[in-house]
C-alpha positions in Angstrom: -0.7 -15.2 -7.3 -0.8 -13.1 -10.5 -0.5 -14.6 -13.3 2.0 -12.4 -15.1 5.5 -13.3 -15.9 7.6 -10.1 -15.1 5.9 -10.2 -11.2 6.3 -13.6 -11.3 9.9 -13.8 -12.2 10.8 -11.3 -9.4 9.0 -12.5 -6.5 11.0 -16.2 -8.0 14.2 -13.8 -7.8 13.5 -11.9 -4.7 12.9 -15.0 -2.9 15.6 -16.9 -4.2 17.9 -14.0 -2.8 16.5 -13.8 0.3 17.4 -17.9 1.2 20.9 -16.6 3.0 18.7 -15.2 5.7 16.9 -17.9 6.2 13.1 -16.4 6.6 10.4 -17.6 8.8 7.8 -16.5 6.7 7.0 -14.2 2.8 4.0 -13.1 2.5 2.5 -10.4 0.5 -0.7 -7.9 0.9 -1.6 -4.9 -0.8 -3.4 -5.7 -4.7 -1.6 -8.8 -5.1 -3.0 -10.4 -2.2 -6.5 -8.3 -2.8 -6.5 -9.7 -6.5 -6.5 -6.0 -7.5 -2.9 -6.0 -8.9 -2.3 -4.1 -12.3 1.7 -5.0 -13.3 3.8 -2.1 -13.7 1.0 -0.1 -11.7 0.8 -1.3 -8.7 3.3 -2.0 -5.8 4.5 -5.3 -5.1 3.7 -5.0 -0.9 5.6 -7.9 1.0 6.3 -8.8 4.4 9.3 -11.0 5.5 9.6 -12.8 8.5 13.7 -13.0 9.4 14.3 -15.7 12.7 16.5 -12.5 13.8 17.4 -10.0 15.9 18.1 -7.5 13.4 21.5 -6.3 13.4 23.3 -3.8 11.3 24.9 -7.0 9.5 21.1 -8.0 8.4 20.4 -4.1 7.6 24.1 -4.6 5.0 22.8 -7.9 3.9 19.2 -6.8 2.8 20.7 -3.7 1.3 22.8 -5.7 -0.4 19.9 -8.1 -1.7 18.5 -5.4 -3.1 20.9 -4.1 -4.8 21.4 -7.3 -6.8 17.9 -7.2 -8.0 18.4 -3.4 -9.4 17.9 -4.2 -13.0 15.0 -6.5 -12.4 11.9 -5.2 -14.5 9.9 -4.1 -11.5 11.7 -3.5 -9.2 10.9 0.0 -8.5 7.6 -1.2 -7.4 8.7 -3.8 -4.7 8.2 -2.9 -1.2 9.4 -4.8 1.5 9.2 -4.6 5.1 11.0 -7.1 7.9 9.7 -8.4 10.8 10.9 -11.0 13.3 8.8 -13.1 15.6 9.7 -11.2 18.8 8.6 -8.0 16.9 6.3 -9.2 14.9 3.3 -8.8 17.6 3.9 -5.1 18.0 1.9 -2.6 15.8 4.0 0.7 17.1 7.0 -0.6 15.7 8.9 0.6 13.5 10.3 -2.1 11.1 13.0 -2.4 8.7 11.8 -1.9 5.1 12.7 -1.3 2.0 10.8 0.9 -0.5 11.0 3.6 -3.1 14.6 2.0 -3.6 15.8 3.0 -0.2 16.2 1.5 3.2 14.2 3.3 5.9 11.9 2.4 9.0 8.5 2.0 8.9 5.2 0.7 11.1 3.3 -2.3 9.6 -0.3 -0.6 10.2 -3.1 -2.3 11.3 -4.5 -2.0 7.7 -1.5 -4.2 6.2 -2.1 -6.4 9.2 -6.0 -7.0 8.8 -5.1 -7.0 5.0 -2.8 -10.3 5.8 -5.5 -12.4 8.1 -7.7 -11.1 5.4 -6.7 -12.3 2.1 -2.8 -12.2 2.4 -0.9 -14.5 0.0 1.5 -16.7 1.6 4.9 -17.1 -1.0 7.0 -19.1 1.7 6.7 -20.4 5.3 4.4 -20.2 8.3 0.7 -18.1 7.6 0.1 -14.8 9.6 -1.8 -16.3 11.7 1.0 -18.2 13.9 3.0 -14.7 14.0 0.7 -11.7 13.7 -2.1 -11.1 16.7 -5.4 -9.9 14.9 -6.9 -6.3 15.0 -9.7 -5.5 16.0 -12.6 -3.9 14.6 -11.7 -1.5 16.9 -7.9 -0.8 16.5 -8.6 -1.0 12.3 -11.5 2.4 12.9 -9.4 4.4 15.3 -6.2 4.2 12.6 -8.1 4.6 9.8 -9.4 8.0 11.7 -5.9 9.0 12.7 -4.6 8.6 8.8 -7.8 10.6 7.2 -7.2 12.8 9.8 -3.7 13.7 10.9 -2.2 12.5 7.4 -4.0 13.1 4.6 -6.2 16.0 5.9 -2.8 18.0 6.4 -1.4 16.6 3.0 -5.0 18.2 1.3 -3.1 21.3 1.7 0.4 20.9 0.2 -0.8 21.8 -3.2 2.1 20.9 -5.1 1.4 17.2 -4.0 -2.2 17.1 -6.1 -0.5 18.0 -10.0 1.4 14.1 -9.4 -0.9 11.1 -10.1 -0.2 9.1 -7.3 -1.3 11.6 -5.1 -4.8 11.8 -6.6 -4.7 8.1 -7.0 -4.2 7.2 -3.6 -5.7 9.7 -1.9 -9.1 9.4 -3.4 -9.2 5.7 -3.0 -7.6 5.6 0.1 -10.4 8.0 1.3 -13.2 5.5 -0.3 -11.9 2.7 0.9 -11.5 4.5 4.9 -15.1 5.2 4.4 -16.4 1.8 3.9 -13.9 0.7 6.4 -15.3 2.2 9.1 -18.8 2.0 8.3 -18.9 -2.1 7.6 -15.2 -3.1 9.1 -14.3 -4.2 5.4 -11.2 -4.0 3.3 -11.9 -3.2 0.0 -9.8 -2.7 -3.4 -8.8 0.2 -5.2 -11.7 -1.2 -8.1 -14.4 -0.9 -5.6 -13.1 2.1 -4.4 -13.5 3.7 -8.1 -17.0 2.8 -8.1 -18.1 4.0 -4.8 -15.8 7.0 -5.3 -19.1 9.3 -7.7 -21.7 8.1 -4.7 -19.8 9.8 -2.3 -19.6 12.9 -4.1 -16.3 12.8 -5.6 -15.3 14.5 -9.5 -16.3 12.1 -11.4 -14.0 13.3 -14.3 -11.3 13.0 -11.8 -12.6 9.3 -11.0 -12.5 8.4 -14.9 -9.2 9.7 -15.1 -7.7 7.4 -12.5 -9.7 4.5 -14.0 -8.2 4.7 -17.6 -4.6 5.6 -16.0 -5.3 2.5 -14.0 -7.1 -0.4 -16.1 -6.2 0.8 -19.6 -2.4 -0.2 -21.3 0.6 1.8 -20.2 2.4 3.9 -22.6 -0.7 6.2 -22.9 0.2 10.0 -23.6 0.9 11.9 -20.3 -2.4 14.3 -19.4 -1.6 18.0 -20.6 -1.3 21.0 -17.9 -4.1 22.4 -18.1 -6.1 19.1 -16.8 -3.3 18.2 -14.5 -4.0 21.6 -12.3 -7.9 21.6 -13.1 -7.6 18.0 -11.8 -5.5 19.1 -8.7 -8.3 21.9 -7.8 -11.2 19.2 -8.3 -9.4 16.8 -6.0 -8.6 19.4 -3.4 -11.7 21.0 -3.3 -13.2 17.5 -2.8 -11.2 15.5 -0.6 -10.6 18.6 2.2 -14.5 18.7 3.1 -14.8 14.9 2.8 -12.1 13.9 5.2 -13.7 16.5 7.9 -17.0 15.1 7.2 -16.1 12.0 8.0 -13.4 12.3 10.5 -16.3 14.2 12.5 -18.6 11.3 12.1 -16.6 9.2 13.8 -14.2 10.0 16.1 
């Protein structure tokens, strides 16, 4: 677990809150679990495990949890989705989940799923293994493909989504990290995916810029507009040719 106080004291918080629903299981994925985790930068990506079924009292109740944890430091980045052991098993579900500060329904993907028999952290209960059926080498490639190319390819061409950092953050290391998925069947971090980002032809201005943003202290002066669109062009120009190259290789 990180070793930070503020993350600390929430997950201490967020679990403490969550005891009137009695969960199965916590567990959390995403940089905390891959030891990538930058506090106050990165999301804090957890999955609980309710006995259930989950009604519309449970959807009130972990509204309502949330809402007493609004003026947590944090909190903004806590993402939460909830499973139940009937449910659990299937990846085309759409589960209850909390994120961005708002309920909504989402799938657990068989990335987050590999991520969890892979190095997921356990915070309370049973492991994943009990719970979640694993994915195959298989299952991970053909999503991975679908999300290069039925996501973010179409996304490449929204350009007002490339002048925001989290855009060009994620989608430049989510594209590294899809590459090296489906060539070796490994899950690596956003860090890894910064270095192999320049070997696979990205900017590598573009790549330094998400690495200081990233690694280096917050606070740091907001990037003028004339990088932010010159940034946007360099990760458009990119990312659009690299996606068909290597949906094409193999779907």
């Amino acid at each position: 677990m990180t070793h930070s106080g503020a993350t600390d004291l929430l997950l201490d918080r967020f679990r403490a809150e969550l005891r009137d629903l009695a969960p199965v299981a916590v567990w959390a994925h995403g940089s905390l679990g891959g030891g990538d985790y930058q506090e106050g930068r990165s999301d804090l990506d957890l999955i609980v495990v309710l006995a259930g079924p989950i009604t519309a009292r449970t959807v009130w109740r972990v509204a309502r949890l949330h809402a007493r944890l609004r003026n947590e430091p944090l909190v903004a980045k806590l993402h939460c989705s909830c499973l139940t052991p009937g449910t659990a098993a299937d990846a085309e579900r759409w589960h209850l989940t909390w994120a961005h500060q708002q309920l909504f329904k989402r799938p657990v993907t068989p990335v987050t799923r590999r991520e969890l028999h892979t190095f997921g952290l356990v915070l309370s209960g049973a492991g994943p293994q009990g719970l979640l059926p694993p994915v195959t080498d298989a299952e991970l490639a053909a999503f991975v493909v679908r999300d290069q190319r039925d996501f973010w390819r179409r996304e490449v061409n929204r350009v007002g989504n490339w002048t925001q950092d989290a855009w060009v953050d994620v989608g430049l290391t989510t594209h590294a990290r899809a590459a090296v998925t489906l060539k070796d069947g490994r899950l690596i971090t956003k860090q890894e995916a910064l270095d192999l980002l320049p070997g696979l032809g990205a900017p590598v201005e573009v790549v330094t810029d998400i690495r200081r943003r990233r690694y280096r202290q917050l606070g740091e002066p907001a990037p003028g507009l004339e990088w932010v669109a010159r940034r946007a062009e360099l990760t458009r120009d990119y990312l659009g040719p690299a996606i068909d190259r290597l949906v094409a290789a193999y779907e």
